[in-house]
SEVEXNU-873734 format. One record per residue (C-alpha): residue in one letter; chain; x, y, z. Coordinates in steps of 0.1 Angstrom, whole numbers, plus 5000, padded with zeros to 4 digits. Layout:
<seza resn="A" chain="A" xx="X" yy="Y" zz="Z"/>
...
This chain:
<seza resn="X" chain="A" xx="6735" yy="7541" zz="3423"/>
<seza resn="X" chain="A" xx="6750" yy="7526" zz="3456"/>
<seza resn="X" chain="A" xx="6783" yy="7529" zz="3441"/>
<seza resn="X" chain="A" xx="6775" yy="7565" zz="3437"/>
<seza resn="X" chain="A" xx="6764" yy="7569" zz="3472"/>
<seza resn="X" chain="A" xx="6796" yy="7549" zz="3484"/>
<seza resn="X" chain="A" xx="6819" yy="7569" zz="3466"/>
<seza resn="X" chain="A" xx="6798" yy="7606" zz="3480"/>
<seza resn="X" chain="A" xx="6801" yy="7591" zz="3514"/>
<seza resn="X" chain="A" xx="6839" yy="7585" zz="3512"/>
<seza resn="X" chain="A" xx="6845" yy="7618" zz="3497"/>
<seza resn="X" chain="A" xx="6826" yy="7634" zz="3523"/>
<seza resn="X" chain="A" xx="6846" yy="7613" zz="3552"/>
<seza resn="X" chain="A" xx="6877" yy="7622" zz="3532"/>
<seza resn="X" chain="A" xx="6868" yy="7662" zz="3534"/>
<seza resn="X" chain="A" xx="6860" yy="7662" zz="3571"/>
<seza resn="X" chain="A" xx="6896" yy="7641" zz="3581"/>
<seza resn="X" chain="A" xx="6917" yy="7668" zz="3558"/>
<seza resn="X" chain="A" xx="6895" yy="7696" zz="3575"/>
<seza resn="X" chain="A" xx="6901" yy="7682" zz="3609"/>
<seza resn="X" chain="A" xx="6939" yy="7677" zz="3601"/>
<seza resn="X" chain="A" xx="6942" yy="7712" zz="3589"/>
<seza resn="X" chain="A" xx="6926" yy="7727" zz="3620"/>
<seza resn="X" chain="A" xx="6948" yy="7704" zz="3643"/>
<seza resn="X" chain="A" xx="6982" yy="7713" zz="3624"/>
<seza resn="X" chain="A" xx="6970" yy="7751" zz="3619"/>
<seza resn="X" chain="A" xx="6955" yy="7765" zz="3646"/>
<seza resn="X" chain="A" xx="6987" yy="7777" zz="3666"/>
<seza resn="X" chain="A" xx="6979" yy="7796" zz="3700"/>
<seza resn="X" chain="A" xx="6989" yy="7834" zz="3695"/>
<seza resn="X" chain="A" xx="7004" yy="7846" zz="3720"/>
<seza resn="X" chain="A" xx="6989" yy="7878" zz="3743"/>
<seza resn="X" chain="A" xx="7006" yy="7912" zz="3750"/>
<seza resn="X" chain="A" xx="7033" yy="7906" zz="3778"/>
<seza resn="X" chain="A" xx="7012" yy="7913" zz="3812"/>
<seza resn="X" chain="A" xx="7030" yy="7946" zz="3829"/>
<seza resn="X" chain="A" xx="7027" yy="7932" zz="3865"/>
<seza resn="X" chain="A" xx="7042" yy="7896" zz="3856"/>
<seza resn="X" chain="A" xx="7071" yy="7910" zz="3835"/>
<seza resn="X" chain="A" xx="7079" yy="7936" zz="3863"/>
<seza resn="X" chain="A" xx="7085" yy="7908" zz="3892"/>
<seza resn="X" chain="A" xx="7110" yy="7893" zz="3868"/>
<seza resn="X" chain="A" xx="7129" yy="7927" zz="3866"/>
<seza resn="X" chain="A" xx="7121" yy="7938" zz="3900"/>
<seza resn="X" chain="A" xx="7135" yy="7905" zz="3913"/>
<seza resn="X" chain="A" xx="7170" yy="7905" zz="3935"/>
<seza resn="X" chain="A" xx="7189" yy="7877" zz="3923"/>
<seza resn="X" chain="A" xx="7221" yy="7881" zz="3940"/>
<seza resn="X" chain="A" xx="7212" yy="7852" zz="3964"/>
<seza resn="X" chain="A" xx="7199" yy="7827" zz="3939"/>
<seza resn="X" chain="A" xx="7213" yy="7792" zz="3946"/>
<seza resn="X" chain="A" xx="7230" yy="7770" zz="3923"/>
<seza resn="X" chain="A" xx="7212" yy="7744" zz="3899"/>
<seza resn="X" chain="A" xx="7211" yy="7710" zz="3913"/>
<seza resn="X" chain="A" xx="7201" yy="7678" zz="3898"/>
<seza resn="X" chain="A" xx="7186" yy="7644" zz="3902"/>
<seza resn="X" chain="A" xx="7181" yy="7618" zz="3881"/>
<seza resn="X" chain="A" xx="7144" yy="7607" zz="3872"/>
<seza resn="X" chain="A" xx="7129" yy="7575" zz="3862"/>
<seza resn="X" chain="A" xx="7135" yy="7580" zz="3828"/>
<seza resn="X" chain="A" xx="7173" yy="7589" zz="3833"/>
<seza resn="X" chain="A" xx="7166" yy="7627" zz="3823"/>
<seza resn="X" chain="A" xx="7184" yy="7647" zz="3851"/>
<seza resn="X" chain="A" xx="7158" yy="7675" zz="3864"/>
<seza resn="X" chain="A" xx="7166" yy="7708" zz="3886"/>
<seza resn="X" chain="A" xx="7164" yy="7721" zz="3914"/>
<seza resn="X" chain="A" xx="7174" yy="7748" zz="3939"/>
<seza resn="X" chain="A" xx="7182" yy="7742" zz="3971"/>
<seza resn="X" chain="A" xx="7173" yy="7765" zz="4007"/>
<seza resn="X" chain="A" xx="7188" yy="7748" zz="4036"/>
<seza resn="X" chain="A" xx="7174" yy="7756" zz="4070"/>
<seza resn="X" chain="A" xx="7205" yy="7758" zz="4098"/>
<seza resn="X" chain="A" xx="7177" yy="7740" zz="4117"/>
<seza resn="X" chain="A" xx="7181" yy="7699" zz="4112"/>
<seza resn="X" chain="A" xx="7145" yy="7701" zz="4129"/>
<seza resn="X" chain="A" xx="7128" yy="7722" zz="4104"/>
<seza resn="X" chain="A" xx="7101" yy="7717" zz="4083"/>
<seza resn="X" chain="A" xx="7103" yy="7711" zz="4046"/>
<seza resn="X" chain="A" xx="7087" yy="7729" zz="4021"/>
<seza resn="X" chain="A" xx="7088" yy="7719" zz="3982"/>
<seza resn="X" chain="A" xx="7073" yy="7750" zz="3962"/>
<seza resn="X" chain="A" xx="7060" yy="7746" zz="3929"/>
<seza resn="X" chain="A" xx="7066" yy="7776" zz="3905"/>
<seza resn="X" chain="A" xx="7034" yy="7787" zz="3884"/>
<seza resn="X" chain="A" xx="7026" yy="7786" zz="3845"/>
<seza resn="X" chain="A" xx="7053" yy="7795" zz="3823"/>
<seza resn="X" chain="A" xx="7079" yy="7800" zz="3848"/>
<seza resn="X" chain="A" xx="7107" yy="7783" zz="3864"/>
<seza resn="X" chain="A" xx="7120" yy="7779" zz="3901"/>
<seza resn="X" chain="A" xx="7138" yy="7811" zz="3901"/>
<seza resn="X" chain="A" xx="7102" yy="7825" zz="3905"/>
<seza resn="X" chain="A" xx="7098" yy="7813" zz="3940"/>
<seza resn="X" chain="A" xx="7133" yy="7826" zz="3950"/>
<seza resn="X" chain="A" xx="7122" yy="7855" zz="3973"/>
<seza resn="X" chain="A" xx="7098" yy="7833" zz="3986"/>
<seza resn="X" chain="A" xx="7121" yy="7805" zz="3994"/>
<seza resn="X" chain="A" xx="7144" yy="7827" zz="4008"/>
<seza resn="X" chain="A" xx="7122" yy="7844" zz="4032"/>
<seza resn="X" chain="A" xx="7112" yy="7814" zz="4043"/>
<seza resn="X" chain="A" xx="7145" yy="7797" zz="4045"/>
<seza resn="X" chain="A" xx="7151" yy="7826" zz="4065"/>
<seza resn="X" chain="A" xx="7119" yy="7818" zz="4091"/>
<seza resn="X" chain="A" xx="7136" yy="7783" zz="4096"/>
<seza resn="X" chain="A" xx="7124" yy="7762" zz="4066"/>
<seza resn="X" chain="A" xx="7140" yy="7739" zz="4047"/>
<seza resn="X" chain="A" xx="7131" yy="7749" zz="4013"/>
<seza resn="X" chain="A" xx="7130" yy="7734" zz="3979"/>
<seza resn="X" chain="A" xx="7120" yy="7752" zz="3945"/>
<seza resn="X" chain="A" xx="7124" yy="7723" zz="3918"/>
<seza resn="X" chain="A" xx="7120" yy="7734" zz="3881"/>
<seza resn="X" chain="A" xx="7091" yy="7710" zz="3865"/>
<seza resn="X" chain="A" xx="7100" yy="7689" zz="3840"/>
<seza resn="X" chain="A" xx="7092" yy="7711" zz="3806"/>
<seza resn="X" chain="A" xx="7102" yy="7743" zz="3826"/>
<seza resn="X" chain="A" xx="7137" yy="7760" zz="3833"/>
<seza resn="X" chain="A" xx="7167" yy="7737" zz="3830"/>
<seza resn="X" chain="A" xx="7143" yy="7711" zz="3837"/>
<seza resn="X" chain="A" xx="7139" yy="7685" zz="3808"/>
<seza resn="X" chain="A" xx="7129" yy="7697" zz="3768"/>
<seza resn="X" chain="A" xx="7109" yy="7732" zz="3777"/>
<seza resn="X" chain="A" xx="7075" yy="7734" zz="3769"/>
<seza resn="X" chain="A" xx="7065" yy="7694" zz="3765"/>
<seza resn="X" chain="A" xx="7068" yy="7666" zz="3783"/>
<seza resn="X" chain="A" xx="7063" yy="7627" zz="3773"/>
<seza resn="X" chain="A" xx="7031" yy="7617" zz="3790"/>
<seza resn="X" chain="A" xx="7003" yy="7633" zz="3806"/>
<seza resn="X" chain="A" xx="7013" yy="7616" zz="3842"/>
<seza resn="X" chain="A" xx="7055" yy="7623" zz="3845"/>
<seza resn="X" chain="A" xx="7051" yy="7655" zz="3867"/>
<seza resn="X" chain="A" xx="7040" yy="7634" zz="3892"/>
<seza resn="X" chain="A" xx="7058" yy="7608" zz="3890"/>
<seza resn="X" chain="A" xx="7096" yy="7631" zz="3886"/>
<seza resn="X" chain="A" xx="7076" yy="7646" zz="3922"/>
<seza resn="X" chain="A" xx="7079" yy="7611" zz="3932"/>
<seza resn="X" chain="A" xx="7115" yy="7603" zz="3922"/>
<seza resn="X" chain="A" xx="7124" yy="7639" zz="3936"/>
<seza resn="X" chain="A" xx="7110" yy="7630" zz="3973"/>
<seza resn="X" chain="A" xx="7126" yy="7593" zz="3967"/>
<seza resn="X" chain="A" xx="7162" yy="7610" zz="3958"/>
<seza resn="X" chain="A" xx="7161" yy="7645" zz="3974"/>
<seza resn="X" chain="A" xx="7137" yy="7645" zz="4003"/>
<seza resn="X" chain="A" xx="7143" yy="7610" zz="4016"/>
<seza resn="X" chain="A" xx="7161" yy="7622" zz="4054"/>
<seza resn="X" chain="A" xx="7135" yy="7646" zz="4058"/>
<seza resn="X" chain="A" xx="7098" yy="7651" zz="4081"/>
<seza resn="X" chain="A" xx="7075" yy="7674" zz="4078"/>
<seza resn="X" chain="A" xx="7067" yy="7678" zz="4044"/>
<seza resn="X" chain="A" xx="7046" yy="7706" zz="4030"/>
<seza resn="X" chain="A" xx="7041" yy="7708" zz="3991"/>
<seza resn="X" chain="A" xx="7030" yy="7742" zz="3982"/>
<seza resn="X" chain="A" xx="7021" yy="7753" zz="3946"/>
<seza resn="X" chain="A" xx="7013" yy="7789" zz="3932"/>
<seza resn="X" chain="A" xx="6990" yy="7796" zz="3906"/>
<seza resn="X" chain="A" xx="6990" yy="7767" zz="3880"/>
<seza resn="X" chain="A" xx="7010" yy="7753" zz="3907"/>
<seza resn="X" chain="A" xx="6987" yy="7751" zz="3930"/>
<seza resn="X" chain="A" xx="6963" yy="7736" zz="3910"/>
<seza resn="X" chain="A" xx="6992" yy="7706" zz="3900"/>
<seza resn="X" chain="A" xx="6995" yy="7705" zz="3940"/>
<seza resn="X" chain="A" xx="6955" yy="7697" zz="3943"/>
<seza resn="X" chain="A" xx="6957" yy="7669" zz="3914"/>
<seza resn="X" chain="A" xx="6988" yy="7654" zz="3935"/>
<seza resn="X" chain="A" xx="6967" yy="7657" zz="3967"/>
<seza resn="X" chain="A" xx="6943" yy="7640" zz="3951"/>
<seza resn="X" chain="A" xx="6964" yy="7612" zz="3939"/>
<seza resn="X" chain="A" xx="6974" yy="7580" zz="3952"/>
<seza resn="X" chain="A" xx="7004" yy="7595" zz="3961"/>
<seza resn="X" chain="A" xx="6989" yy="7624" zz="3985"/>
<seza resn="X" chain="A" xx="7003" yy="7607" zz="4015"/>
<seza resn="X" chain="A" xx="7039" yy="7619" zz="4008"/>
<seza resn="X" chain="A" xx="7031" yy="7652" zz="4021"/>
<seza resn="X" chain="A" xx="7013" yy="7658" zz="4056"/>
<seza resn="X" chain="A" xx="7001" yy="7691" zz="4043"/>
<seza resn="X" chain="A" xx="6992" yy="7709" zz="4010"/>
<seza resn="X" chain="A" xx="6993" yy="7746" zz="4004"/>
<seza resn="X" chain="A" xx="6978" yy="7761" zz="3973"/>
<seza resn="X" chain="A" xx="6987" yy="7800" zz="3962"/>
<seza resn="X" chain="A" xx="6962" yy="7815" zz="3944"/>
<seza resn="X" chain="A" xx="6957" yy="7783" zz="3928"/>
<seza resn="X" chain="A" xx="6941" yy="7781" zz="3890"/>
<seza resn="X" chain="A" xx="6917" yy="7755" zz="3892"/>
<seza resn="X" chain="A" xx="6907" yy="7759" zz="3860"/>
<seza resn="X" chain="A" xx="6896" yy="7778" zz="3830"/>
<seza resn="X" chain="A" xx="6860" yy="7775" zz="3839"/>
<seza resn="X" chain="A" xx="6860" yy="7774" zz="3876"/>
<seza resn="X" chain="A" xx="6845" yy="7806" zz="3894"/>
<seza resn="X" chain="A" xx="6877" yy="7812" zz="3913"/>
<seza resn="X" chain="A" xx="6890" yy="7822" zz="3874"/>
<seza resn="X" chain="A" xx="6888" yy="7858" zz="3860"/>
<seza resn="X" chain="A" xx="6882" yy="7861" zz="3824"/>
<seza resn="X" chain="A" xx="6918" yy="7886" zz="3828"/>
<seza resn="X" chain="A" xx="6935" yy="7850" zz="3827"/>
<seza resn="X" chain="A" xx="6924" yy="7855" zz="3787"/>
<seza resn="X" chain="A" xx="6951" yy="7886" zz="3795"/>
<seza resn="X" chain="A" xx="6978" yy="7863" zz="3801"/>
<seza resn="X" chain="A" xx="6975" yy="7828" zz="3787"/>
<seza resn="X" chain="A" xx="6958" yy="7822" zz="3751"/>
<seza resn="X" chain="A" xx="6950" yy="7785" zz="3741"/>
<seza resn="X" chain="A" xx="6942" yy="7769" zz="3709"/>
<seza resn="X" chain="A" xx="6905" yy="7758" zz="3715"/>
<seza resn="X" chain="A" xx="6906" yy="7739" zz="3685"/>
<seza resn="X" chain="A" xx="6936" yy="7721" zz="3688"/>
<seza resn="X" chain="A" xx="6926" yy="7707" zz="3720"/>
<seza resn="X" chain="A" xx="6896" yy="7700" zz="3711"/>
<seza resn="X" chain="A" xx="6910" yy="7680" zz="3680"/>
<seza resn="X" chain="A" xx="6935" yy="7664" zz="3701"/>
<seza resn="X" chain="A" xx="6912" yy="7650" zz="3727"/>
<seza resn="X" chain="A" xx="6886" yy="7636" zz="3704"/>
<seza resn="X" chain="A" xx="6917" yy="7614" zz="3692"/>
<seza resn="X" chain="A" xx="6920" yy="7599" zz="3726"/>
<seza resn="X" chain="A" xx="6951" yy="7584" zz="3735"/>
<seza resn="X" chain="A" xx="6966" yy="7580" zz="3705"/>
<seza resn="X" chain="A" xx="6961" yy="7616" zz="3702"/>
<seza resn="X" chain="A" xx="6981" yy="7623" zz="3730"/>
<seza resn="X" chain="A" xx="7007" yy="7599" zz="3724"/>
<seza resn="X" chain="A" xx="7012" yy="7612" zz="3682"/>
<seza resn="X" chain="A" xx="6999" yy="7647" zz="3689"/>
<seza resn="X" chain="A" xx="7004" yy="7658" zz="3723"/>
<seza resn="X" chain="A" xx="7033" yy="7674" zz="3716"/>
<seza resn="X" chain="A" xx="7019" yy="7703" zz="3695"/>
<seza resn="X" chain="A" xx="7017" yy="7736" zz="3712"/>
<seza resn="X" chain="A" xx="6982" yy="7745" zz="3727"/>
<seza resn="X" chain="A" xx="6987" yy="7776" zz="3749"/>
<seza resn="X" chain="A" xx="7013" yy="7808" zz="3750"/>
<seza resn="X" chain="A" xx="7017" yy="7827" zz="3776"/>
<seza resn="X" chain="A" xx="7022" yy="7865" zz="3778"/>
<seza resn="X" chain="A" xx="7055" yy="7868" zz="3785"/>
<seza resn="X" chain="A" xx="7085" yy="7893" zz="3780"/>
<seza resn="X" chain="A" xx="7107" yy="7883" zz="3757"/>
<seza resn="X" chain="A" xx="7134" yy="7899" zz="3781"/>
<seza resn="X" chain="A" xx="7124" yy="7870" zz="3809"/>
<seza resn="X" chain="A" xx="7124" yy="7838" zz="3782"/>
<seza resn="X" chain="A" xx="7154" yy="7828" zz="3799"/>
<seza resn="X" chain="A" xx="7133" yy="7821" zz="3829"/>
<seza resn="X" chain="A" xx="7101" yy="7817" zz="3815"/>
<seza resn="X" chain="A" xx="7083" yy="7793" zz="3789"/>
<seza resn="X" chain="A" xx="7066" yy="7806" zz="3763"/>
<seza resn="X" chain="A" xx="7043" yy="7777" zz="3750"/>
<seza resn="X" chain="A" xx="7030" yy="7750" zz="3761"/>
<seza resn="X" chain="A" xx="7023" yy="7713" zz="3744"/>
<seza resn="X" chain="A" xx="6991" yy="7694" zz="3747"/>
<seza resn="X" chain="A" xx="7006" yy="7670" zz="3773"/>
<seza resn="X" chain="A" xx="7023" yy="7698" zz="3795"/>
<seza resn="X" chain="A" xx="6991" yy="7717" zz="3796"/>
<seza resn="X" chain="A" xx="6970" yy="7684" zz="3804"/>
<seza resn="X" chain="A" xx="6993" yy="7674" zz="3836"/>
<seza resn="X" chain="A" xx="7004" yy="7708" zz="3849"/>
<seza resn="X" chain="A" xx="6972" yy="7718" zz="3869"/>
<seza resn="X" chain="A" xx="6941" yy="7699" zz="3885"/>
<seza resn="X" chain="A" xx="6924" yy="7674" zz="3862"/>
<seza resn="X" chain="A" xx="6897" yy="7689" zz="3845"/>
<seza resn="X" chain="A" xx="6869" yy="7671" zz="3864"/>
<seza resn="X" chain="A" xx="6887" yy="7693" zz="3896"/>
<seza resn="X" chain="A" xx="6856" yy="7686" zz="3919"/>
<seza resn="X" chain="A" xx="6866" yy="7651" zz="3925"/>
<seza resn="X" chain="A" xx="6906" yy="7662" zz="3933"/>
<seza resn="X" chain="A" xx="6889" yy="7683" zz="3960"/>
<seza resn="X" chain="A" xx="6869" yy="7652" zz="3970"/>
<seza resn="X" chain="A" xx="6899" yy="7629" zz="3969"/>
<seza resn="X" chain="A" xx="6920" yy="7650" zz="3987"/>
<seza resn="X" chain="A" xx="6923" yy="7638" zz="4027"/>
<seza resn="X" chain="A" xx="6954" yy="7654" zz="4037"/>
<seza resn="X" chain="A" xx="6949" yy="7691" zz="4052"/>
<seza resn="X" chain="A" xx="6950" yy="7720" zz="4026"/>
<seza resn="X" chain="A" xx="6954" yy="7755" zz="4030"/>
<seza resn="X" chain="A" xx="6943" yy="7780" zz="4002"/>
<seza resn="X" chain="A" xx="6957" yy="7813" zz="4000"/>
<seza resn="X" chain="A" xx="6951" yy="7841" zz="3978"/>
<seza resn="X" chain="A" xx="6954" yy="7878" zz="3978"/>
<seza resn="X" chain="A" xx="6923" yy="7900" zz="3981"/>
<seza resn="X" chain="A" xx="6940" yy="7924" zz="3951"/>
<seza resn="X" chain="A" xx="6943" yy="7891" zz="3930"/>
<seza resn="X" chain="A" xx="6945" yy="7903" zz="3891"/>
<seza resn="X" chain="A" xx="6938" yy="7870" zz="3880"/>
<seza resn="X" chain="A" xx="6914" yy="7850" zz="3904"/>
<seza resn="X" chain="A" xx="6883" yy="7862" zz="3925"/>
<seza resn="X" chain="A" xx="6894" yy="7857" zz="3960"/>
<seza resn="X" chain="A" xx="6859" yy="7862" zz="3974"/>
<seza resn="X" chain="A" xx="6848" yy="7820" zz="3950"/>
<seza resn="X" chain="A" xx="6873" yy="7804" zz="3967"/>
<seza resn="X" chain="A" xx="6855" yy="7796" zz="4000"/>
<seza resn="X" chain="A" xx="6822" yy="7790" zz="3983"/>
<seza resn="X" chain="A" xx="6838" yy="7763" zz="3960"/>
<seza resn="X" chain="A" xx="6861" yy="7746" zz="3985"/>
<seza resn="X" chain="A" xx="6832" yy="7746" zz="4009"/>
<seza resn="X" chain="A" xx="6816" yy="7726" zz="3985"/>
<seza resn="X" chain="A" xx="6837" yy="7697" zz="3977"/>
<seza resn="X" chain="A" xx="6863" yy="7702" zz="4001"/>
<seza resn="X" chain="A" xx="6853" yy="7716" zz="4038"/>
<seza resn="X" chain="A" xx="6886" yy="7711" zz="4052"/>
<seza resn="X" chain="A" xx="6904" yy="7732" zz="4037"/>
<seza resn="X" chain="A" xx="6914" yy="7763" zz="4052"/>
<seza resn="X" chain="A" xx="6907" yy="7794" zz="4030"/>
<seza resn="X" chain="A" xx="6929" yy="7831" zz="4034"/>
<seza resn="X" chain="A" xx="6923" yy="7861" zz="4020"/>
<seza resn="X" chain="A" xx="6952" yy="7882" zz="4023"/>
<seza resn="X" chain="A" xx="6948" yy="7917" zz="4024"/>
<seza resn="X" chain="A" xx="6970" yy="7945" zz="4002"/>
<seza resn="X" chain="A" xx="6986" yy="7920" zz="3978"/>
<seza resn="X" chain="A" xx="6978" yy="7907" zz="3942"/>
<seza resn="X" chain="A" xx="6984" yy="7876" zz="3919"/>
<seza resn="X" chain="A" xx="7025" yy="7879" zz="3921"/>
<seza resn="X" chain="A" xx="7030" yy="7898" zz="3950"/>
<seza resn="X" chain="A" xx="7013" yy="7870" zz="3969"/>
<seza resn="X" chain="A" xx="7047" yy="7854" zz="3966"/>
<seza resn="X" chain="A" xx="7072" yy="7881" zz="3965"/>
<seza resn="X" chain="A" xx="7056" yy="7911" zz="3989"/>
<seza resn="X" chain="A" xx="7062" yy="7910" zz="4030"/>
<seza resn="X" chain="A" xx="7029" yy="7905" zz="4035"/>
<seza resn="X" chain="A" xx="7021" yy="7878" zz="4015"/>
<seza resn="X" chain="A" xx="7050" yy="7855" zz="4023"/>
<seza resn="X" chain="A" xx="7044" yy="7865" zz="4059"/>
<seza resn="X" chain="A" xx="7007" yy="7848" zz="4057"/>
<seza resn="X" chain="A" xx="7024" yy="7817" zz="4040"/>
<seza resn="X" chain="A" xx="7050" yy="7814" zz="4064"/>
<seza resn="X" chain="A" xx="7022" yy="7818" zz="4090"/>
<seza resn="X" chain="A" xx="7005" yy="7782" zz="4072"/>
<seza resn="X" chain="A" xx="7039" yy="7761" zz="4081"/>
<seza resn="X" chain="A" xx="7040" yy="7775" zz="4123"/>
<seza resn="X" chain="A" xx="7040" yy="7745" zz="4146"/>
<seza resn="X" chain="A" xx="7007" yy="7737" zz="4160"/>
């Protein structure tokens, strides 16, 4: 009888690890309806003006890239934007160059995963985006003052986890673009279902597996993105496990806020398609009441970045005191 029992109990363990296998191999994300207003900045975009590709070496010896705005200024500030989810740094271009052409230095690196930047879509630990930030300010950014690191949309919410890091003090200021904080956060629309669609069970199987699920697994694809399929040379489709674990806040994003000392600006447009502008304030009031919070008037998600207005306002953030 206890043999019996044994053998039902191993059968049944047997069952639920093939079940839990198939739904981690299985459940691919499906990817949503290209979003009209995303693919249209793509298309709309001018350019003519776009800067070479430059490289520098990471830790790892993978060489990563970069474009480059100089400022005819040698006393200008320095700005490093980061690009948002599924995109590359082409998508900051006219936002780099308006503000190259306010008298910043500007720097729009593509993150590892993304663009010409490392093996698109995955990266090899939840962890290297910051540390190729590091070994980009190291290499790139060593001569200069000043720093800002500003980061739009997914972006932004990697600029609050590096904030929040042990390595927050490289920049004197943070400036998040209508960051995405998170899936569940009240600054989030459910129209971010519109353009990003993840794999709830694949995460979900990955994570219960720990590390080792990251290390063996994390390279499965977990999220895809909306995109064109005329823009997938400067966009990303999918993303792995890993990518989508380290590109953004951490998910506990209440204690980034809480760890972050350095001053932070948050701006978002009051046409937003994605976020609601009006939950920002509320939630950084909460957990981080330093922060400055702007609403910016006639511009949505994108044109935060691309429109007058918008990249007026953000110019406005880097002004000397």
């Amino acid at each position: 009888m206890k043999r019996k029992r044994w053998m039902l109990f191993m059968a049944g363990v047997i069952i639920i690890l093939v079940v839990f296998a198939g739904v981690i191999k299985f459940s691919e994300p499906v990817a949503p309806s290209p979003l009209t207003f995303v693919s249209a900045s793509f298309q709309s975009m001018n350019l003519s003006q776009l800067p070479q590709v430059s490289k520098f070496e990471a830790r790892d010896g993978v060489k990563l890239a970069y474009r480059s705005y100089p400022s005819t200024l040698s006393s200008a500030k320095t700005v490093v934007l980061i690009h948002g989810s599924s995109g590359s740094g082409v998508m900051m271009h006219p936002l780099a160059k308006y503000l190259q052409g306010q008298g910043v230095h500007v720097y729009a690196p593509d993150m590892r995963g993304h663009g010409s930047s490392g093996q698109k879509g995955d990266i090899a630990y939840v962890g290297q985006l910051e540390d190729d930030l590091e070994d980009f300010i190291h290499e790139v950014l060593k001569d200069r003052q000043d720093l800002t690191l500003a980061g739009f949309s997914s972006g932004g919410g990697f600029a609050l986890r590096f904030a929040a890091s042990d390595k927050q003090n490289y920049f004197d200021r943070y400036i998040l673009l209508a960051p995405f904080i998170s899936y569940n956060a009240p600054t989030t629309r459910p129209e971010n279902s519109k353009w990003a669609s993840a794999s709830v069970p694949r995460i979900i199987g990955i994570s219960l597996l720990g590390s080792a699920g990251e290390k063996w697994l994390g390279h499965l694809p977990v999220i895809a993105f909306g995109i064109d399929p005329k823009n997938a040379q400067y966009q990303t489709g999918v993303y792995s496990y890993r990518l989508l674990k380290n590109f953004g806040a951490h998910y506990d994003y209440k204690t980034d806020m809480k760890n972050a000392k350095k001053p932070i600006a948050v701006l978002v447009g009051k046409d937003d398609e994605l976020m609601h502008p009006q939950e920002y304030l509320p939630l950084f009031a909460k957990h981080q009441p330093h922060a400055e919070i702007a609403i910016v008037p006639e511009v949505g998600h994108i044109t935060l970045i691309s429109d007058k207005a918008g990249m007026a306002a953000i110019a406005r953030q880097l002004q000397p005191e």
